[in-house]
N, C-alpha and C positions, 0 to 999 in steps of 0.2 A: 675728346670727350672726357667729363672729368668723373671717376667714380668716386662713389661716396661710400662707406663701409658702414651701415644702418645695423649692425647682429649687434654691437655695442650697446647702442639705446635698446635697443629690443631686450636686451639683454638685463639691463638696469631697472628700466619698468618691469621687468616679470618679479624682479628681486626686489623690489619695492613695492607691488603687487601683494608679493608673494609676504615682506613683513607687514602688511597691514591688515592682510586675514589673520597673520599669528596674532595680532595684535588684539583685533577681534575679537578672533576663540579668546585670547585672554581675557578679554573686557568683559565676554558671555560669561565666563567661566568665572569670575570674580563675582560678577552681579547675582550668577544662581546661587552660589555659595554662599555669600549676604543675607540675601533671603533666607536659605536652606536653614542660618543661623538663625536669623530673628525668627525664622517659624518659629525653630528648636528652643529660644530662647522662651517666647513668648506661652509654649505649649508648656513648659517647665515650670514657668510662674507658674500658669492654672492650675497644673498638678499639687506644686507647693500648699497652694490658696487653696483647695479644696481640701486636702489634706489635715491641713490647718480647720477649714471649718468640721470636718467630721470630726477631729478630733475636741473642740470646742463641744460640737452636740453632747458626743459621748460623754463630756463632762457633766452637760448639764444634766443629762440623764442622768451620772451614776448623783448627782444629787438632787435629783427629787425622786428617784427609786426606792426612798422609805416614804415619800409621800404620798406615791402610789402604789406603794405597800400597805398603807392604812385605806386609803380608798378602797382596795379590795377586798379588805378588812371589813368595812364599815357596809361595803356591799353585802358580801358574805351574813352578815350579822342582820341588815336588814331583809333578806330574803329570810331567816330564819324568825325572823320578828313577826315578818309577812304571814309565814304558814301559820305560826301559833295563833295569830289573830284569826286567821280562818276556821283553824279548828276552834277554839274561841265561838267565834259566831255561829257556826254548825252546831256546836252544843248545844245555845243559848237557841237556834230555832226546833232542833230536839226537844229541849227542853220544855219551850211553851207548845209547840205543836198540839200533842194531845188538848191540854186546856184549853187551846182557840178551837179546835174541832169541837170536842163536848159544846161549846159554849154557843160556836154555830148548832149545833142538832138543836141545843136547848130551845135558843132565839127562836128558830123556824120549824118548832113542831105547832103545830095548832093545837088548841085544848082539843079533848076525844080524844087522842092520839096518845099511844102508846111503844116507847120500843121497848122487848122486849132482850133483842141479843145485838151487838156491835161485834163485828170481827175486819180486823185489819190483816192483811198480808202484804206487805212492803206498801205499794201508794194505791191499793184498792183498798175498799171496804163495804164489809153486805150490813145492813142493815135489814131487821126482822124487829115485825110490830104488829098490832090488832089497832082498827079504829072501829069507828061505828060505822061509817059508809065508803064508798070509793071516792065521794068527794073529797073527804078529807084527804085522803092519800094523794091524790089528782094537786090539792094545794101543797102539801108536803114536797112534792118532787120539785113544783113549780118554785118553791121557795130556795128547795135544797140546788136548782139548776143555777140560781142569780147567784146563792155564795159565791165568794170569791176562793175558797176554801175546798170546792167540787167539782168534779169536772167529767160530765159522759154520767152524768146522773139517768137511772134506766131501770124502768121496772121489769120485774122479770116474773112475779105473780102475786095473784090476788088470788085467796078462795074464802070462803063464806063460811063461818064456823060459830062457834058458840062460846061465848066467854062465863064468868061466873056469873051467879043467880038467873042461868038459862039466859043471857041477852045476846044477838046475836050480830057479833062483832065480822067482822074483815080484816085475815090474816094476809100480810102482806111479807114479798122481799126484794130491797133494792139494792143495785150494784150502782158506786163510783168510785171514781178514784180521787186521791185526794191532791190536791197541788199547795203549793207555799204562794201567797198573795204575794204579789211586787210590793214593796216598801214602798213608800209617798214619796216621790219628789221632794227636799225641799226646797223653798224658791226664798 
């Protein structure tokens, strides 16, 4: 019988096996490292590139930073513009207040009617007068309620008294307060 000694071949494929996983690992190990680079590569640009544009921004910031220097300027200045106009107009309704008051009491007193004392304390005001009867006071209030100028108009008393050359008049006294009209639309 004839033997045959087979541990040679056996032997040769294990080592030819055995270089074609090195070969492998190499081939693995080549490809991750390629990659590993272009990531590194690719993530480098972006860095670059962004870099680059913050620094572009900041540019353009630091030149329009006197632009928006005057903006805040011009803010600033307009907000002080603002209040004086306010105060401004608060004068100017100071100012005619009283004369638009007198000028309603004048409008809506009825003839007979007399006032006699006006007292204002900040947005109240008493009102004291004589008429000839309670009617007239009765229209007085009526009138003094539609002002646009009054508001919580309320009588608080009437008593029956004597006026000059013995006639006998109606002391009267009313509490309102006073309000600022809304300005008109205009359209």
């Amino acid at each position: 019988m004839i033997h045959i000694n087979l541990l040679p071949v056996r032997e040769a494929r294990r080592k030819a096996n055995l270089r074609q996983y090195v070969m492998q690992l190499a081939l693995v190990m080549l490809v991750t490292a390629a990659g590993i680079g272009f990531a590194h590569s690719r993530i480098s640009e972006q860095i670059s590139q962004t870099k680059l544009r913050v620094s572009q921004m900041q540019r353009d910031i630091d030149q329009f930073k006197p632009q928006l220097e005057q903006v805040d300027a011009f803010r600033k200045k307009k907000a002080g513009l603002e209040k004086k106009i306010d105060v401004i107009d608060g004068l100017d309704r100071a100012r005619s207040g009283p004369v638009r008051v007198m000028d309603e009491l004048a409008i809506h007193s009825p003839e007979r009617l007399w006032l006699t004392s006006l007292q204002a304390k900040g947005s109240t005001i008493e009102l004291k007068g004589e008429s000839l009867d309670n009617e007239l006071v009765a229209v007085f209030l009526t009138a003094l309620g539609e002002s646009p100028y009054f508001d919580q108009v309320e009588l608080d008393s009437t008593e029956l008294g004597s006026g000059a050359d013995g006639l006998k008049t109606v002391t009267f006294r009313i509490h309102a307060v006073l309000v600022a009209p809304k300005p008109a639309v205009k359209g």
